[in-house]
N, C-alpha and C positions, 0 to 999 in steps of 0.2 A: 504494500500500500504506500503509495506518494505521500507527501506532504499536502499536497494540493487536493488531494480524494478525504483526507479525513475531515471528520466532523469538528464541528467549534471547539468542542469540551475538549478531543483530544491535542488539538492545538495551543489550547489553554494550558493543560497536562502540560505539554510537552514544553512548553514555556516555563512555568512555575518550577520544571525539573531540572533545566538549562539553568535556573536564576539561585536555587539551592546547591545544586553540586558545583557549580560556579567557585566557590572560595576552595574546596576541595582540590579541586584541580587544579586552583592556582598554586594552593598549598601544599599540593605535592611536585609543581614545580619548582617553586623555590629549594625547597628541601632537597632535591636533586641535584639542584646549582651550588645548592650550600658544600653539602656532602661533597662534590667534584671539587668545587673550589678548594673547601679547608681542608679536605680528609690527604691531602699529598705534604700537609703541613706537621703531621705527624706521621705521614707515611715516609717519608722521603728520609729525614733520621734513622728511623725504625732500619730501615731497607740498608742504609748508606755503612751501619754498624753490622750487617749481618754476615755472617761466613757465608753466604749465597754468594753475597758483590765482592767478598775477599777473594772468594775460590773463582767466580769467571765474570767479573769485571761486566757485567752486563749494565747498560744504561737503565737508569729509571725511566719505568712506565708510570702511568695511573692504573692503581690500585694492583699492581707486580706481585704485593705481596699476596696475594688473594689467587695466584695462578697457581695448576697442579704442580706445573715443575720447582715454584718456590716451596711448596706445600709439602712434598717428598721428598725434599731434600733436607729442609728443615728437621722433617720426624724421622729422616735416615742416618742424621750426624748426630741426633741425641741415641740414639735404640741401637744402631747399627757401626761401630767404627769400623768394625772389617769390608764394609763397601767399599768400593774404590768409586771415584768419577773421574771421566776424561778430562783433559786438558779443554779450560775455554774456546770457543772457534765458534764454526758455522754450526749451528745445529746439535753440540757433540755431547750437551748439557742436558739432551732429551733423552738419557741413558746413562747407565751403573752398569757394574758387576758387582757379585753376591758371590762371588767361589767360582766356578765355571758357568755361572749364570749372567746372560747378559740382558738387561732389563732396561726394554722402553719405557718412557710413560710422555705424555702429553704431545705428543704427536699428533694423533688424529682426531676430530671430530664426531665422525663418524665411524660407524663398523657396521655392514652389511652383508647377510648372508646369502651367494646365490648358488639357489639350488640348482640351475642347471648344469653347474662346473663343481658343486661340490665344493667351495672354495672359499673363503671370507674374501671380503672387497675391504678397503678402508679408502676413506678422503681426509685429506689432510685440512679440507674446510667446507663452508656448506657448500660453493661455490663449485668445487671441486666435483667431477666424476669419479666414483669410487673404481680403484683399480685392486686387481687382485694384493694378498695383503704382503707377497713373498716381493712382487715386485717392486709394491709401496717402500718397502722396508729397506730395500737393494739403494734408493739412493741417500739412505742417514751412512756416513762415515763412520768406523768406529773410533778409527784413530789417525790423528794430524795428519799421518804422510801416508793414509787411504788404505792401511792395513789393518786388517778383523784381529780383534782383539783370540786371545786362545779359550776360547769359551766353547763349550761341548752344545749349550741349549741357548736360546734364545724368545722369550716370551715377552708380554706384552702387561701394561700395569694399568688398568683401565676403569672408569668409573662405569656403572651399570647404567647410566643414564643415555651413555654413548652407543648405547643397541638399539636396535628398535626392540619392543616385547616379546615380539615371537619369535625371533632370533637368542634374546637372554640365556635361553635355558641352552643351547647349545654350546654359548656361549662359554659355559661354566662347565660343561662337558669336557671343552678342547684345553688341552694342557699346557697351549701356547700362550692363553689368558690368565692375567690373574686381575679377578674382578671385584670393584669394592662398591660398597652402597655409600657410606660416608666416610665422614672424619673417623666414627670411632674404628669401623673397619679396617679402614687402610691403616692403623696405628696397627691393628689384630694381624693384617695381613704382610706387613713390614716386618714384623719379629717372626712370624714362620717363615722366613725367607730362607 
């Protein structure tokens, strides 16, 4: 139904709702602007003292410290000192080793299962066409001078939000995943490493 087909009352309605949720919405914009604005004025210290920017010198973003890879890393230097991570670079900070395990995380977007190949797909954005996950993975580096680290397995560190539904469960089947729901998981899922 148009604007123009409804009746008075519902025009009225739709006015008097415009003129109520009105401060609403402006008050959830400012709020947005505030939070963008300030929230780098305690982020940016925060970030500037962390062994994340000591170990790979990465620039400040907005809100950096809220991304998985800062997030894994953090609860990987407190629980885990025997990880290793690679040397700063292009890309090289999207992965550890665990012993002979070499562990992605915050790479992809998405993960998609297609059954006609039997094969995971992943996109590295939304943007992105998902391509199978073996080749996706072929162009992360392990190491500076483009030699694979000595690791026997290679798996994947991923939040469960990153599957579609009905993909999930198989998700959690393949031994190439290791899948978290949240914070407290991934803390669970970093110490059975």
């Amino acid at each position: 139904m148009h604007f123009k087909d409804m009746k008075w009352y519902m025009k009225a309605l739709m006015g008097v709702l415009v003129i109520l949720l009105s401060p609403v919405l402006l008050l959830a914009i400012i709020a947005t602007l505030v939070s963008a604005i300030v929230s780098p004025w305690f982020e940016m210290p925060y970030y500037a003292r962390s062994a994340y920017y000591r170990t790979f010198g990465e620039k400040y973003s907005w809100f950096i410290t809220s991304t998985p890879r800062f997030r894994v890393f953090r609860r990987l230097r407190k629980r885990r000192p025997d990880v290793a991570f690679p040397p700063a670079g292009t890309d090289r900070f999207h992965c550890f080793t665990c012993g002979t395990t070499l562990i992605y995380f915050g790479i992809f977007d998405r993960f998609v299962y297609d059954t006609e190949k039997g094969e995971w797909c992943a996109a590295a954005s939304e943007n992105d066409e998902p391509r199978e996950l073996s080749e996706a993975l072929a162009e992360y580096p392990h190491k500076p001078d483009g030699e694979k680290y000595p690791t026997t397995d290679v798996k994947i560190l991923a939040c469960a939000e990153l599957f579609y539904e009905e993909n999930l469960y198989r998700a959690y089947d393949d031994p190439r995943f290791i899948i978290y729901k949240n914070s407290k998981d991934l803390k669970k899922k970093l110490l059975e490493l």
